[in-house]
N, C-alpha and C positions, 0 to 999 in steps of 0.2 A: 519656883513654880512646882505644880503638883503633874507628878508624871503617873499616869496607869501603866501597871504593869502585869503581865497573866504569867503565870510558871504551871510547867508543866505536871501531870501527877508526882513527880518522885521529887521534883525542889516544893509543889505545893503542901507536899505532906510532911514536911520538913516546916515549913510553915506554919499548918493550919490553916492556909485559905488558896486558892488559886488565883484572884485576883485581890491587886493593892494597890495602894498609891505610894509614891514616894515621892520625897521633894531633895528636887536639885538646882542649880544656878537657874535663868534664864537664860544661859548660852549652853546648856550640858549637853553632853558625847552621850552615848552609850557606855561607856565606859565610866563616865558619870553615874548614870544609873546604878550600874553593876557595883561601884564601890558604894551609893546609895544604902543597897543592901546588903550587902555584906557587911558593914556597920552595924544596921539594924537587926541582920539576922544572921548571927555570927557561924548557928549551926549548920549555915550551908558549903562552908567551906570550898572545900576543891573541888565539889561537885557543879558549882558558879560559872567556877575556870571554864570548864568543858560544855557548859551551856552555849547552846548556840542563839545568839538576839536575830529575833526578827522582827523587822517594825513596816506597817505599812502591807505586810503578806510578803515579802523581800526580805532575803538576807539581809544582815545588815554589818558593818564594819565597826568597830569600839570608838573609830573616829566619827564616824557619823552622827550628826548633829539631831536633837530631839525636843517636839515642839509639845507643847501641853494638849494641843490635842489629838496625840499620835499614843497608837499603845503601844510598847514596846513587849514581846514576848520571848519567856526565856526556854528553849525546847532543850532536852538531852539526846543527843544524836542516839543512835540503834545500830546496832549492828547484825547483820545477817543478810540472805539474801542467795542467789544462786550461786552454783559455784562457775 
């Protein structure tokens, strides 16, 4: 199945696009996904790792199961904030 998927500016410019589709089982994880791309786009490296999936507007788990019509988003956490 064809999965949509959005990434954040700094994995999209790594990229070339912010939105894409990728294709994984009919039964794929997140974590599905994630090896999806990183196959496909090898220069994202470690920076994948630390991506956070969120599908649905919710965090979401590597185990968690993903439907063709769900987008699965990959965001890079931030750091700062009060002290």
């Amino acid at each position: 199945m064809q999965v949509s998927v959005r990434l954040n500016a700094v994995l999209a410019q790594i990229v070339g696009a912010s939105r894409l589709q990728v294709t994984v089982s009919d039964d794929a994880t997140v974590a599905d996904v994630l090896q999806a791309l990183a196959m496909a786009y090898p220069g994202l490296g470690a920076r994948l790792e630390r991506a956070v999936p969120v599908v649905g507007g919710s965090h979401a788990r590597l185990t968690d199961q993903v439907g063709a019509d769900q987008e699965v988003a990959f965001l890079m956490p931030v750091a700062g904030g009060a002290a």
